[in-house]
N, C-alpha and C positions, 0 to 999 in steps of 0.2 A: 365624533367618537368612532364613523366606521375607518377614519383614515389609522386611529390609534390600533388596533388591532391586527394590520398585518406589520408593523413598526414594531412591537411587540413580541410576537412570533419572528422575525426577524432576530429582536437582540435577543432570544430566550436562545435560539440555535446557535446563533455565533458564540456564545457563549457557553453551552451545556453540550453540541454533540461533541459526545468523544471526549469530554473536557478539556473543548477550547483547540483542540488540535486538526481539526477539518473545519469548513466551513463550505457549506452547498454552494455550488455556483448556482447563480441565476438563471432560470428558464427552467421550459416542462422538462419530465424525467424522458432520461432515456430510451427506456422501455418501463412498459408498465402491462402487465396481464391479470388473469385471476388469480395470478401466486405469489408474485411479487413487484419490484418499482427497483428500477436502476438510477439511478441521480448520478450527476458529478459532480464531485467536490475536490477542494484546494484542502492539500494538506501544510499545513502551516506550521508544523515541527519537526518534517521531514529528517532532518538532521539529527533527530531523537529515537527514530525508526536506524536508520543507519548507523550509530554507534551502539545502540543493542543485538543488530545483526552483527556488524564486529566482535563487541564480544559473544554473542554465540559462538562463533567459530575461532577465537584467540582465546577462549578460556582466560587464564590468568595472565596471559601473554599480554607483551606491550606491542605488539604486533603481529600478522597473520603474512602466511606462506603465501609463494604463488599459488600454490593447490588452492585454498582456503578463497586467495582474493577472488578468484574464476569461481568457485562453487557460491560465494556472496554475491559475485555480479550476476552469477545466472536464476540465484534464487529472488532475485532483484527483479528480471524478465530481461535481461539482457542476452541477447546468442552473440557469442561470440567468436570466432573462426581461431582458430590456433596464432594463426600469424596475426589478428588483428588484438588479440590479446597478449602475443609478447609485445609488442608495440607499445599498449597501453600499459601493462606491467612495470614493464622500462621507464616507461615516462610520468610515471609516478612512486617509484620505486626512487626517489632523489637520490639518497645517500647511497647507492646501488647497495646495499645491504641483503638482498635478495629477499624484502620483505614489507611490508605495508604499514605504516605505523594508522593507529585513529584518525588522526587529525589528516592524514593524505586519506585516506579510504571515505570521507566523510568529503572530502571536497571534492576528492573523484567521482562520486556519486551527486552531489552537490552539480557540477558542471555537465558529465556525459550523460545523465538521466533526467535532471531539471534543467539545464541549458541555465542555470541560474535564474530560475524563475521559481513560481511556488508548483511545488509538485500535482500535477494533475493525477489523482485517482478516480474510483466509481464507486458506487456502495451500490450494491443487491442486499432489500430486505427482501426476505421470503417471510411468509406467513405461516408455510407448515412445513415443522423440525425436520418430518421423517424426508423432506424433497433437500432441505438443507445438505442432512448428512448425505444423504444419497449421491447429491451433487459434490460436494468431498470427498467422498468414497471415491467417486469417477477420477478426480483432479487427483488423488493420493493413489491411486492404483493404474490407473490410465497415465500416469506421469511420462512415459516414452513415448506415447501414441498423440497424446497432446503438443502441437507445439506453440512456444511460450511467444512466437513473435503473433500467434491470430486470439490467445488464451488471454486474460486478465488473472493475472497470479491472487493466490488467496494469501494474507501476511497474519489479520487478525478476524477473529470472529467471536461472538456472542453466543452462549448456550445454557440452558439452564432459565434457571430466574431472569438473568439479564436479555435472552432469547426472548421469553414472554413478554417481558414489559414494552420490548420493541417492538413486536407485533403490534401489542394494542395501541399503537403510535404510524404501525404504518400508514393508514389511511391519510392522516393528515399530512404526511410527507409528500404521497402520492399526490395531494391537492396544491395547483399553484394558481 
């Protein structure tokens, strides 16, 4: 019985965080204090993260600007130097149209940020809202002073009802 239980807790996560679209790597967290628990986890639909950032920035467009591709790579956590990004622009830019369609910005991001692998993220739960925002606040107003290549970008996050319910779940996250 005691081997059923973490077998269990196992498929309950692979299956329920995020619905299905992380899955915790193996081993202790991260970091762990009195306020929260860092984990890393595989993102396993990355490609579903990347065509909603596209269209964020292509609105009804069937494709995004240079401006647009460079503002998506860097909100991505990518720095990029002028010359190393006309390079990449270019060379993904096929039909040189001067413009990035879905399916190239989704395997652009697919190859120079996963190397074709499952994407590696981290999750920080915190325990208390008001350090949450606080730390948002710093990442959204500190945004120059930060820089994105020592920072872990924030993409999605939990507030509210769904804020609570993870809290009272942290602990056992925190346990391996």
């Amino acid at each position: 019985m005691n081997q059923a239980v973490p077998r269990i807790k196992e498929a309950l996560q692979s299956r329920l965080l995020f619905l299905g679209k992380y899955a915790l790597a193996p081993g202790p967290p991260i970091h762990k204090s009195a306020t929260c628990v860092v984990r890393k986890a595989f993102d396993e639909k990355a490609e579903v993260e990347y065509k909603e950032l596209f269209e964020e920035y292509s609105g009804s467009a069937a494709s995004i600007t240079r401006k647009a591709f460079k503002e998506t790579a860097m909100k991505l956590g990518m720095t990029l130097t002028d010359e190393y990004f006309d390079e990449k622009f270019a060379s993904w830019d096929v039909d040189k149209s001067g413009a990035i369609t879905c399916e190239e910005f989704i395997k652009f991001c697919a190859l120079e940020l996963d190397k074709g692998q499952k994407r590696e993220v981290v999750f920080k739960f915190m325990k208390n809202e008001d350090q949450f925002k606080r730390e948002l606040e710093a990442r959204d107003n500190g945004g120059d002073k930060l820089d994105p290549r020592f920072i872990v970008g924030v993409t999605k996050h939990f507030e509210g009802d769904d804020f609570n319910a993870a809290v009272a779940s942290i602990e056992e996250l925190a346990e391996y």
